[in-house]
N, C-alpha and C positions, 0 to 999 in steps of 0.2 A: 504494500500500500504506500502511496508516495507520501511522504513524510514532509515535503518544501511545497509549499506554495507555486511554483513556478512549473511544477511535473503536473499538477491538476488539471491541465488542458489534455495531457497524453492518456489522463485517466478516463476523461471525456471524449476521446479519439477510437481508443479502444473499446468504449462502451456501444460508440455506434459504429465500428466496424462488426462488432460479434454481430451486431443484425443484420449487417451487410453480410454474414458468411453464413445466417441460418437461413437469409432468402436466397444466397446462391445455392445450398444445398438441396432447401424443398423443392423450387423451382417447379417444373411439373410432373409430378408423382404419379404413377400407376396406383390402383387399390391394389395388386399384391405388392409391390415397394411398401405401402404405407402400411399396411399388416407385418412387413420384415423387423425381425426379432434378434438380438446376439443368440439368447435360447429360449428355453419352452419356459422359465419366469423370469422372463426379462419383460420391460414393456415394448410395446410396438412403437416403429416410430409415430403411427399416428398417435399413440395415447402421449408419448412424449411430448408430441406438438401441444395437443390441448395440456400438460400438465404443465410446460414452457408460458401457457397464456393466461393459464389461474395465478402462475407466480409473477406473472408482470402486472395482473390487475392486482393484487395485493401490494406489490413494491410501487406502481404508479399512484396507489392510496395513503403508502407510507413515506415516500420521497414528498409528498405536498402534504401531508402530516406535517411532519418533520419541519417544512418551509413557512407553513403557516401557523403552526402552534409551537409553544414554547412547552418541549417536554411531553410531548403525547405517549399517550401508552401505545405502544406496538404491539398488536394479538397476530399471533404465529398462527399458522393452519398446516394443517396434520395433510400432507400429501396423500397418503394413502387412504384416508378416509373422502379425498376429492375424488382420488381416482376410483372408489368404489359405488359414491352417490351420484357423481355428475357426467353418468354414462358416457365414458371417453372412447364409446365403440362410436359415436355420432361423427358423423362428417365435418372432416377439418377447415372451409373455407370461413366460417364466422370467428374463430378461433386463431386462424392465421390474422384474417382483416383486424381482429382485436388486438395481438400481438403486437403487430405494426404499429398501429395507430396510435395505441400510446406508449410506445417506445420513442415513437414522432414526437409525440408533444411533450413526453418526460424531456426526450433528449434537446428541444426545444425550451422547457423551463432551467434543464441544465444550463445550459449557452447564455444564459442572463441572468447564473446569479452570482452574488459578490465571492468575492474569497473567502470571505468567516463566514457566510452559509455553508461550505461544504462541510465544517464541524457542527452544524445543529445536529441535535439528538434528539432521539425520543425513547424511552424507556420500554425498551424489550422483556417480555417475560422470560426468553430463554438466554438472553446474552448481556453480559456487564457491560458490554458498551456498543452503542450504535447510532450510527451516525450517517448525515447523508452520504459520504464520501464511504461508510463502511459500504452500503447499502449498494454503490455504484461498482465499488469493486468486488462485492459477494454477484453481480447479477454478471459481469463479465466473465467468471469463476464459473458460474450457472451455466452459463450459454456454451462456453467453451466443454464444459465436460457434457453436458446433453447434446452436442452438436458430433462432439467425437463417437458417444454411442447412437446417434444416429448415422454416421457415416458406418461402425462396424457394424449395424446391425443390416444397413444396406448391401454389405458384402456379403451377411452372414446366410445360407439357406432358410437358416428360421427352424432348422431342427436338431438343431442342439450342438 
């Protein structure tokens, strides 16, 4: 995590290239692509996509938390409990379109704010400290390791 002030732009660089490399990836998918799996419990890329767009609507509610409230409480959401209510066999274009769009406008609140904004915090239930700057670099982190298991899982037959 950059530590100076003056690396803060390359952490904003990096945040909107990872969606530049998850729209080069999805690009245009077959339904057996989007069913492909590293193995038999692993998720599908498409469930990854939708679980890629429940953590961007949570972090795009936490990043303007964060900007607009002094000290907000952060409530965590249990992935595997999304992925078992919010039917992630559904078809992924609502999902993709939401992903973007406010990765767009996070990444456009990004681009306009001061330097000591990127140290607001808001008080996480699960972590001692969190910050907008944590939050930029957990989602680059995100993107980077779901982006890798969708690439192996694109290679992988999907049976084991």
């Amino acid at each position: 995590m950059p530590e100076h002030p003056s690396e803060r732009p390359q952490l904003l660089v990096d945040y909107l290239e990872s969606t530049f490399a998850i729209e080069q990836v999805l690009g245009e998918l077959s339904e057996d692509q989007l069913e492909s799996r590293e193995g038999p419990d692993e998720w599908s890329v498409r469930q990854i996509v939708h679980h890629l767009t429940d953590n961007e609507v949570a972090d795009a509610m936490r990043l303007r938390q964060m900007l607009a409230h002094d000290s907000p409480l952060i409530v965590p959401f249990d992935e595997q409990l999304f992925h078992a209510r919010l039917h992630y066999d559904r078809e992924i274009e609502s999902s993709v379109a939401t992903f973007f769009a406010l990765r767009a406008s996070s990444g456009a609140i990004l681009e306009q704010i001061a330097a000591e904004d990127w140290s607001r915090e808001g008080r996480h239930e699960e972590r001692e400290r969190y910050s907008v700057e944590i939050l930029v670099q957990q989602n680059i982190v995100h993107d980077r390791a779901h982006l890798d298991q969708i690439r192996r899982a694109l290679t992988t037959t999907g049976d084991g």
